[in-house]
C-alpha positions in Angstrom: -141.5 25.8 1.2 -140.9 22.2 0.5 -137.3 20.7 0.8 -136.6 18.8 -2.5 -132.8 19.0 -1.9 -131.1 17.1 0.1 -128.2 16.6 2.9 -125.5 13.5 2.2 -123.5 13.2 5.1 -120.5 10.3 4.4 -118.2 8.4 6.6 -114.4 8.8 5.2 -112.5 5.5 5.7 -113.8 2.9 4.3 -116.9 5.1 2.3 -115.1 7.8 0.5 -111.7 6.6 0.7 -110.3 3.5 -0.2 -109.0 1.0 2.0 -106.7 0.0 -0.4 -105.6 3.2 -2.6 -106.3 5.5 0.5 -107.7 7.8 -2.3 -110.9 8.6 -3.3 -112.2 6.9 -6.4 -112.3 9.0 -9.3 -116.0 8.5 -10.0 -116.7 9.1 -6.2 -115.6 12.4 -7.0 -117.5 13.2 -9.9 -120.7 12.1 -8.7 -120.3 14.5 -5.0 -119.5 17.3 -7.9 -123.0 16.4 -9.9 -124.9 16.2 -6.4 -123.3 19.4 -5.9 -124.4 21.0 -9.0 -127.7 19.3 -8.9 -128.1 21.9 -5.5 -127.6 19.1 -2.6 -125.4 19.4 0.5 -122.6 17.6 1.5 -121.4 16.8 5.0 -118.5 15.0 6.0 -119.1 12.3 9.1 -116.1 10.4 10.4 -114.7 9.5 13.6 -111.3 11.3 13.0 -110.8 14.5 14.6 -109.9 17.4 12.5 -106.0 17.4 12.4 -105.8 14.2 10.5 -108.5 14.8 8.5 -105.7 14.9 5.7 -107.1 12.7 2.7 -110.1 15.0 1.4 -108.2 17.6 -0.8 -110.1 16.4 -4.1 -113.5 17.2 -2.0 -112.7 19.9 -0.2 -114.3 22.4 -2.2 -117.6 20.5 -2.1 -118.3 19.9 1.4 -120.6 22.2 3.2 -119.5 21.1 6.9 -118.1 18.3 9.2 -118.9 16.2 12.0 -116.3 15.0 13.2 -115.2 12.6 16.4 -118.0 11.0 15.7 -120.3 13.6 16.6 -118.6 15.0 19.2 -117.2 18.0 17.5 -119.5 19.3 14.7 -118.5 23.0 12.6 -119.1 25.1 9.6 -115.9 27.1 8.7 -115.3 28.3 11.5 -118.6 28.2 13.7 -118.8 25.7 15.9 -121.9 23.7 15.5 -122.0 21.2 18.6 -119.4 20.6 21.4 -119.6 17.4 23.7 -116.7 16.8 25.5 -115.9 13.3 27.7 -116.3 14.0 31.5 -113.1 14.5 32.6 -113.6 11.9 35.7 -114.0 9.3 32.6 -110.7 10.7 30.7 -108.8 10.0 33.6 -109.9 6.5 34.3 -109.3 5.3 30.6 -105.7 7.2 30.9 -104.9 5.3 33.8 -106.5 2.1 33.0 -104.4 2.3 29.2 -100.9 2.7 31.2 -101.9 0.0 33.9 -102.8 -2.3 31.4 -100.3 -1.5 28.8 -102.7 -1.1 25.8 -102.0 1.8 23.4 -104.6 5.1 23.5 -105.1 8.1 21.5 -106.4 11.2 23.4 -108.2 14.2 21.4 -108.3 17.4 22.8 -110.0 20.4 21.2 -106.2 21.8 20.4 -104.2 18.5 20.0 -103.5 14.7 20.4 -101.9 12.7 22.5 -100.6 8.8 21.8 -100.0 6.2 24.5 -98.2 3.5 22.2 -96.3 1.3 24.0 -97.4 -1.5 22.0 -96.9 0.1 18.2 -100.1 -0.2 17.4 -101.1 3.2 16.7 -97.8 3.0 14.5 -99.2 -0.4 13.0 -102.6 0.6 12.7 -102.9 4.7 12.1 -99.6 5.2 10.3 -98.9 2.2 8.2 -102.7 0.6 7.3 -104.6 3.6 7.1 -102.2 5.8 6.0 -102.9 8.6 8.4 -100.6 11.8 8.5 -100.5 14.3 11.3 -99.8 11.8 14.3 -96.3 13.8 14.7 -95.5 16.4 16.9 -97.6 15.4 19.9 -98.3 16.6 23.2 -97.8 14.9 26.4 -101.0 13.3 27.5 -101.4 15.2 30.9 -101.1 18.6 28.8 -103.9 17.1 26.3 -105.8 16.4 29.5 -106.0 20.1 30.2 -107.9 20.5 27.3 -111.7 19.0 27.3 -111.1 15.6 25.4 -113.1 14.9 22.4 -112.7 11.6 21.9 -110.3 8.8 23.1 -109.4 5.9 20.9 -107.8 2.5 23.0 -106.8 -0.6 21.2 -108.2 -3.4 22.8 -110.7 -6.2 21.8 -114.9 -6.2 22.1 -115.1 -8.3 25.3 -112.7 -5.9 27.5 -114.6 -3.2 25.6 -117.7 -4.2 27.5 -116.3 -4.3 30.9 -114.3 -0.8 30.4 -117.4 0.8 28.9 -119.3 -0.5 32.2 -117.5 1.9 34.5 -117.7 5.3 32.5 -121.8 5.0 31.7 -121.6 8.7 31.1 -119.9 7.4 27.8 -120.6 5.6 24.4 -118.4 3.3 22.2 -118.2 3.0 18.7 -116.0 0.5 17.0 -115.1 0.4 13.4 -112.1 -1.8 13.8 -111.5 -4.9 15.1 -108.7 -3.5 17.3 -110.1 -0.5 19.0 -113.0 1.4 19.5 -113.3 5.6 19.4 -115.2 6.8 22.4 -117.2 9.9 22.9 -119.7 11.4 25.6 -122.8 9.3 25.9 -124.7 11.8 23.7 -122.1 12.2 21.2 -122.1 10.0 18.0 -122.5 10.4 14.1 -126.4 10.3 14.4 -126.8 13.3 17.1 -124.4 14.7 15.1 -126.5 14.9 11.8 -129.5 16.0 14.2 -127.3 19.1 15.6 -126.4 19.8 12.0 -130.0 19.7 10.9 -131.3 21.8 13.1 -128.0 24.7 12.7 -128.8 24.7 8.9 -132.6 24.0 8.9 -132.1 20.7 7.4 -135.5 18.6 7.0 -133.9 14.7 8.5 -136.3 13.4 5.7 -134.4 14.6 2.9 -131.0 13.4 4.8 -129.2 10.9 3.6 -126.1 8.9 5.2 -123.1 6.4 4.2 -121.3 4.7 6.0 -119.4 1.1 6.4 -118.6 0.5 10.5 -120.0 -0.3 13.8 -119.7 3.6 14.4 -121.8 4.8 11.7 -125.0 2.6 12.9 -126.8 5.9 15.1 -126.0 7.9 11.4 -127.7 5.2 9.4 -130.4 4.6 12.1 -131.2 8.7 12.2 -131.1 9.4 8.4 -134.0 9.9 6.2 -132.5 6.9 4.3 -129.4 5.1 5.4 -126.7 3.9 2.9 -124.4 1.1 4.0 -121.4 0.4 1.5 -120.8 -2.8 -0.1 -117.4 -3.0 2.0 -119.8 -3.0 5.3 -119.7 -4.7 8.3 -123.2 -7.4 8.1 -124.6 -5.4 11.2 -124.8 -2.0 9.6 -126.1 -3.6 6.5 -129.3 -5.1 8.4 -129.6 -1.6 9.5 -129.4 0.6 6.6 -132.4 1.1 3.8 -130.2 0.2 1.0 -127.0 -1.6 0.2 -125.0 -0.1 -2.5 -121.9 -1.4 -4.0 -118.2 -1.5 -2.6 -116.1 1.7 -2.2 -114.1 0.5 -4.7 -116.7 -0.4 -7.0 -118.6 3.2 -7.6 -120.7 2.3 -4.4 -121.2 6.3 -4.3 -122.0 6.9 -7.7 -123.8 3.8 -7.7 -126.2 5.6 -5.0 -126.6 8.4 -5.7 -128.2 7.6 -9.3 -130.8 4.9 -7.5 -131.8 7.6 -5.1 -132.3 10.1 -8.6 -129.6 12.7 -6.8 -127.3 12.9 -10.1 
């Protein structure tokens, strides 16, 4: 049988929610309702792990599954999809090298977080700018180090990126902020993620389609059948993507999703 549906995966910060309102926009909403309707998927995409994925509860309903940690942690309900966890040789280095240096870190284990902040700039960043909730309550890093890490999140700028990221190869960066980076296992990013989910739910990678606005949803952009960069997105991912729609604040979903002839 031919596919004639299709699979949107979407980034959250910056493509489905707001920068500014840290909501979604109203006719973001209705549009991932008609897609639904119309008998396409939606898949959630995003570099945040699942506890503070907190700001979707006008979607929820809609979406059919979630990779998350940029690609490092990918499920339906409760099936685990994909699991790629950060050698923990590499975990330990970037612990280390974060208190030595004094730059803040956020560690993701498969159960829970832990926050080096010294500096406030999780606090600055997380809490205050982007409005995330959930960063309470948190375990001791060398607890979270029990656990096999997900992802690890340090705040420090592209040129000490490059020299950290030169001595744990077995590992990939993705920045979508000027003031830190997420990393993941080499193999784990947003594009293997949409592959691992294709091939769980039979998904034809033609008939995919992807949104995103950062430097960490280039591999999603790059994989889709046709890659969707947001009006709001960095210059790099808009050389990289098939079309350009319009801001997050300005429909750029709807705005999409009706060129493409999915609503």
């Amino acid at each position: 049988m031919i596919q004639t549906k299709h699979a949107l995966f979407f980034d959250i910060d910056g493509t489905l929610v707001s920068f500014k309102t840290h909501e979604i926009p109203a006719s973001t909403i209705l549009a991932l309702t008609q897609a639904k309707a119309n008998g396409h998927r939606v898949f959630i995409a995003t570099g945040r792990p699942p506890i503070i994925i907190t700001n979707l509860g006008a979607i929820e309903h809609l979406i059919d599954g979630y990779v998350t940690t940029n690609g490092a942690l990918c499920y339906i309900g409760e099936e685990i999809v994909s699991c790629q966890a950060i050698p923990s040789k590499s975990a330990r280095l970037l612990v280390d090298d974060a208190k030595e240096k004094g730059y803040s870190l956020i560690v993701v284990g498969e159960q829970d977080l832990a926050v080096i902040d010294s500096k406030g700039d999780v606090d600055r960043i997380f809490r205050q700018q982007l409005a995330v909730e959930n960063l309470v309550s948190l375990k001791h890093v060398e607890e979270v180090l029990q656990q096999r890490i997900l992802q690890m999140t340090p705040f420090f700028d592209e040129a000490y990126e490059r020299e950290l990221m030169s001595r744990i190869p077995d590992c990939t960066s993705g920045r979508w902020h000027p003031e830190f980076t997420d990393i993941t296992a080499h193999h784990a990013d947003k594009g293997e993620g949409l592959l691992a989910m294709a091939a769980h739910e039979g998904l034809d990678v033609s008939h995919t389609l992807a949104f995103g606005d950062g430097g960490n949803d280039t591999s999603m952009i790059r994989t889709a059948g046709i890659g969707i960069a947001m009006g709001n997105a960095i210059d790099s991912l808009k050389t990289e993507a098939d079309y350009v729609t319009t801001t997050v604040d300005d429909n750029g979903i709807r705005n999409a999703l009706k060129h493409f002839e999915l609503i």
